[in-house]
C-alpha positions as CSV (number, residue, x, y, z in Angstrom):
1,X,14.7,19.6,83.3
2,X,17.0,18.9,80.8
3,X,17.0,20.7,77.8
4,X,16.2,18.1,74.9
5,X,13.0,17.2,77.3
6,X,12.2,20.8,77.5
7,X,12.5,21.0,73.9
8,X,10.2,17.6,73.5
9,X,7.2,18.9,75.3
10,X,7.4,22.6,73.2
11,X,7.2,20.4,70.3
12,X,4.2,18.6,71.6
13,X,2.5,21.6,72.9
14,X,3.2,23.2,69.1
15,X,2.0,20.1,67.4
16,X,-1.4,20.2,69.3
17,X,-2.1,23.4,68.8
18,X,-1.3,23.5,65.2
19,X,-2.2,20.3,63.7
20,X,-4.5,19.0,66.3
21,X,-2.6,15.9,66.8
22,X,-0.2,14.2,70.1
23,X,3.1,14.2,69.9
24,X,4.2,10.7,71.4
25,X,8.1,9.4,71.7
26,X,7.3,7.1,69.2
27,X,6.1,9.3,66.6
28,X,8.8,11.8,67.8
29,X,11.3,9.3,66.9
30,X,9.8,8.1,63.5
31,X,9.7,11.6,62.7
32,X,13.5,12.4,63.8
33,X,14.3,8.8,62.0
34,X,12.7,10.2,58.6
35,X,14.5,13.9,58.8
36,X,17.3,12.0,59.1
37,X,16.7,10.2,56.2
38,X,16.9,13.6,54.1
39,X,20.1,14.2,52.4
40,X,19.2,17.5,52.2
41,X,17.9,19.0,55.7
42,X,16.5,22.4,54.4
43,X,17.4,25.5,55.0
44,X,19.7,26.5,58.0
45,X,18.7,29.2,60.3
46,X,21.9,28.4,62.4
47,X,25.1,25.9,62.3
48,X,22.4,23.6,64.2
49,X,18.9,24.4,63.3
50,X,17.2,23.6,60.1
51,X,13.7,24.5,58.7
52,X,12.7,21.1,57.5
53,X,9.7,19.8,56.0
54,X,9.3,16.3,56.1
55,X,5.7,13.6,55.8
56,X,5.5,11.1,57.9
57,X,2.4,8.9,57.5
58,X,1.1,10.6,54.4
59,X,0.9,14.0,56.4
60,X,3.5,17.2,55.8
61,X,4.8,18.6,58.6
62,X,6.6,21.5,59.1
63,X,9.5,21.9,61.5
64,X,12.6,23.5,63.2
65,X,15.1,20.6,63.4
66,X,18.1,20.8,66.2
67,X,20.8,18.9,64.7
68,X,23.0,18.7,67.4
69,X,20.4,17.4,70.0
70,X,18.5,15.1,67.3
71,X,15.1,16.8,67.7
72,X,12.2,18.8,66.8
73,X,12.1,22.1,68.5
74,X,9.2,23.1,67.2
75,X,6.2,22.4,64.4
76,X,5.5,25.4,62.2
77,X,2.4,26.0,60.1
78,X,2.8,25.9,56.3
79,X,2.7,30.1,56.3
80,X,5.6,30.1,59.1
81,X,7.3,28.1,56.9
82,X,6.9,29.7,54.1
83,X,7.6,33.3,55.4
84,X,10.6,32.0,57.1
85,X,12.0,30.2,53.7
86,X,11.9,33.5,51.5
């Protein structure tokens, strides 16, 4: 398994159980498409991962961003968030 896909489904498994909702390519890729948008990321936890909150479909969601592979590694709850931002 390649890593981005292994990445994917932690993602999906993270969305489920902490927003109750399925993580499909499709909303993967809007997601990714509207992070990219950002001129500012967020803050950077690495030279490639960002903490990044972004809304997509009038919901905000929390995430760690990998910039070099394009995609969500995982969705974080506002309090992760928060606690990891300070």
């Amino acid at each position: 398994m390649e890593k981005s896909t292994a990445l994917f489904f932690h993602a999906k498994r993270r969305l489920r159980e902490r927003y109750g909702e399925d993580l499909t390519h499709e909303y993967h890729d809007r997601i990714i498409e509207k992070i990219g948008n950002k001129k500012f990321l967020g803050k950077k936890i690495t030279c490639r991962k960002f903490l990044v909150k972004v809304e997509v479909d009038g919901k905000v969601l929390y995430t760690v961003y990998d910039r070099k592979r394009n995609t969500i590694i995982t969705f974080l709850t506002k309090e992760m968030f928060i606690r990891s931002t300070q």
